[in-house]
Structure formats: structure tokens, C-alpha cells
MILUMMAR-160099 format. One record per residue (C-alpha): residue in one letter; x, y, z. Coordinates in steps of 0.2 Angstrom, whole numbers, padded with zeros to 4 digits, always signed. Each point is the difference from the previous one (the first is absolute). Example, Ala and Ser with C-alpha at 12.3 -4.5 7.8 and 13.67 -1.06 7.14 Angstrom:
a+0062-0022+0039s+0006+0017-0003
This chain:
x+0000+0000+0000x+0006+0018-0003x-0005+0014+0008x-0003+0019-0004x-0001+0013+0010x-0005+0014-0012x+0001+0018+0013x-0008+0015-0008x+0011+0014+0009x-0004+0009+0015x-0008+0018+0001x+0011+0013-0007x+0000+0019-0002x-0009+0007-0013x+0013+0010-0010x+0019+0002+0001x+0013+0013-0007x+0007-0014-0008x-0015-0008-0009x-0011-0016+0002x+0012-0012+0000x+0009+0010+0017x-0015+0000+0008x+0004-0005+0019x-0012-0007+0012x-0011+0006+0014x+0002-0004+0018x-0015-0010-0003x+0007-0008-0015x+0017-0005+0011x-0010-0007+0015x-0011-0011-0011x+0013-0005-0010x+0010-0006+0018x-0017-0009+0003x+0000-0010-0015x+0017-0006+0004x-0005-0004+0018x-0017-0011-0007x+0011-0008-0015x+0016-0006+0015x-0016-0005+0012x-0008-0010-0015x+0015-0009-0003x+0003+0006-0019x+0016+0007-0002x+0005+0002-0019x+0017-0005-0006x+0001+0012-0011x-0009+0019+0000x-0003+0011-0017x-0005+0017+0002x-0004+0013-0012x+0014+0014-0004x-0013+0013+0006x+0005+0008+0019x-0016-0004+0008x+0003-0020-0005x+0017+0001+0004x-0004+0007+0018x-0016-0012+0002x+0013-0016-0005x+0014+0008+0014x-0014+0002+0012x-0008-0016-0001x+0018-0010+0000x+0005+0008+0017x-0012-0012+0007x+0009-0017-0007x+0012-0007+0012x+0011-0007-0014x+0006+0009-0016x-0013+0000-0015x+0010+0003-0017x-0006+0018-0009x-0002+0005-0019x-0006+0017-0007x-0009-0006-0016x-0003+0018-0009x-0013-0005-0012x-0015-0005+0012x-0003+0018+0002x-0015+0002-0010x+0002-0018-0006x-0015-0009-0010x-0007-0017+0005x+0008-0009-0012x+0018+0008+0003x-0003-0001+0019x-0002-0021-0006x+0016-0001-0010x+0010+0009+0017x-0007-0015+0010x+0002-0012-0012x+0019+0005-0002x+0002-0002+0020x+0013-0015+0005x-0008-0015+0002x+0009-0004+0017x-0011+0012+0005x-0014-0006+0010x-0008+0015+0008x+0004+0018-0007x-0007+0016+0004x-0004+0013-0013x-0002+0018+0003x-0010+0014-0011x-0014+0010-0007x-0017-0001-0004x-0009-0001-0012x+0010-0012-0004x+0004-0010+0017x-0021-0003+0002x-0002-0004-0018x+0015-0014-0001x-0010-0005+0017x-0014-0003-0009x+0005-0007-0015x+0009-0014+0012x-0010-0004+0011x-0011-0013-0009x-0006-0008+0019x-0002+0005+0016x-0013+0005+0014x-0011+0011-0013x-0003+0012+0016x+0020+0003-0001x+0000+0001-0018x-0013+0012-0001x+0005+0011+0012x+0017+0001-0007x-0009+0006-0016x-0009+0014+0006x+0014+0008+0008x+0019-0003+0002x+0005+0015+0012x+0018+0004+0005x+0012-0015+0009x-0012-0010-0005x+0005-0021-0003x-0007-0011-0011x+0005-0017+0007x+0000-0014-0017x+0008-0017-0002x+0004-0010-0013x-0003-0019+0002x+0009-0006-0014x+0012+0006-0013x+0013+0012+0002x+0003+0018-0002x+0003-0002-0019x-0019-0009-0001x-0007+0013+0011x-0018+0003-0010x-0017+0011+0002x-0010-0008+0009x+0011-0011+0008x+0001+0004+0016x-0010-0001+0017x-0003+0015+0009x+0006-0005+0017x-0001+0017+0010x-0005+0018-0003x+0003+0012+0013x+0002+0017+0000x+0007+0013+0012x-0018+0002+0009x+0001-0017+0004x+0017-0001+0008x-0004+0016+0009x-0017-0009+0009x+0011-0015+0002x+0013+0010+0009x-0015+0007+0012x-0006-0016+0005x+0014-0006+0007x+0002+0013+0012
């Protein structure tokens, strides 16, 4: 089985002086970036490998979520998921090692929610559905793969596993104090 971890980035700023791509996150988008870490360490699923889009706001969200792994994840900057399409977002992950078991990919919608759509071909439809209608900030679409490898990764293919967004680690945080 393989496992994606696709992470749309957390909150940023609206503008910078230096453009879109220098956009730096919020407070809020740093703190919920940190909580997707913590759940991802608590859940188990740490990725051996950790792709992030060139874009600052990705770049921080990948850091910030890392600091929460007790052992090193190995990085890459992939420039060209920055406003990537579906079908280019595929050929990324179908490019990606094979040793590769779980990897975790961080980016931009529209087209993070639309390659979590076009992958997830079962799941709980609640989940699925859900994830559909909105894909906010730090948000984690969980999918795994129960056959093939990375070279055969598919539309459809995948079972949605988990989707959970920042609202939900937040009221998971409050309940256990």
C-alpha cells in the first residue's frame, strides 16, 4: 500500500512586496500548520519523503509541519506544482521513488482539491463529499493506494482514508484539555 498525504498550505497573507509566490503565512497559518504535524506523528504516518511547492507559504507549511517528526524526513522543492493542473500534479507523483512508501505533498488549490478528487475513487462518501465542497488552508487529504506503485498511481484509484482540516484539529485539541 502507498500512502499520500496531499497538504493544501496553511493560511497565508494576502499580498507581499515580493509577489504571490513570497507570500508568508499567518500566525494562524504557522499554528495550524504545527497542528497538522502533531496529528500526522500522533497518527503514526510519518512520510519518508516530503515535496513542497517552491511558493514561501508551502515552504514554511512543509518546515512547520516537519518540526514535529522526531526523526529526519527528506525535503524537495518541486517548482512546477505551483499552479500545477491535475494531470501534471499526476505525472509529479508518478515520477516519485518507488521505495517510497508514504510521501507527503505540499501545495495549492485549486489544484490540491481537484487531484483529491480525481483520486479518490472510494471512501466514506461523508469524507469525500465534504472534502469537495471545501478544501480550506492546512488542510490533509489522507489517500492510500492498495496496489501498484507510484508509477501506476491512477484517477480513481485511491481510497480516501481521512480528511481533516484545521477546524478539526483545533476542536480536537479542545477536547483533550
Amino acid at each position: 500500500m502507498r500512502r499520500l498525504l496531499l497538504l493544501r498550505h496553511g493560511k497565508a497573507a494576502q499580498q507581499s512586496a515580493g509577489g504571490d509566490r513570497e507570500r508568508p503565512l499567518t500566525r494562524r497559518g504557522l499554528a495550524d500548520a504545527r497542528r497538522v504535524g502533531e496529528f500526522l506523528v500522533a497518527q503514526g504516518m510519518t512520510p519518508e519523503l516530503a515535496v513542497a511547492s517552491n511558493a514561501r507559504r508551502a515552504r514554511q507549511t512543509l518546515e512547520r509541519v516537519l518540526e514535529a517528526f522526531p526523526v529526519h524526513v527528506t525535503q524537495l522543492t518541486e517548482n512546477s506544482i505551483y499552479s500545477a493542473s491535475v494531470d501534471h500534479l499526476l505525472d509529479i507523483l508518478r515520477q516519485s521513488p518507488e521505495k517510497v512508501v508514504t510521501m507527503l505533498v505540499v501545495g495549492h488549490n485549486p489544484g490540491f482539491c481537484e487531484l483529491a478528487d480525481a483520486l479518490a475513487g472510494a471512501g466514506d462518501p461523508d469524507e469525500i463529499s465534504r472534502m469537495r465542497i471545501k478544501f480550506p488552508p492546512a488542510s490533509l487529504a489522507i489517500l492510500d493506494f492498495p496496489s501498484g506503485g507510484w508509477a501506476s498511481v491512477a484517477k480513481g484509484a485511491a481510497r480516501l482514508h481521512r480528511f481533516v482540516t484545521p477546524a478539526d484539529l483545533r476542536d480536537e485539541a479542545d477536547d483533550a484539555d
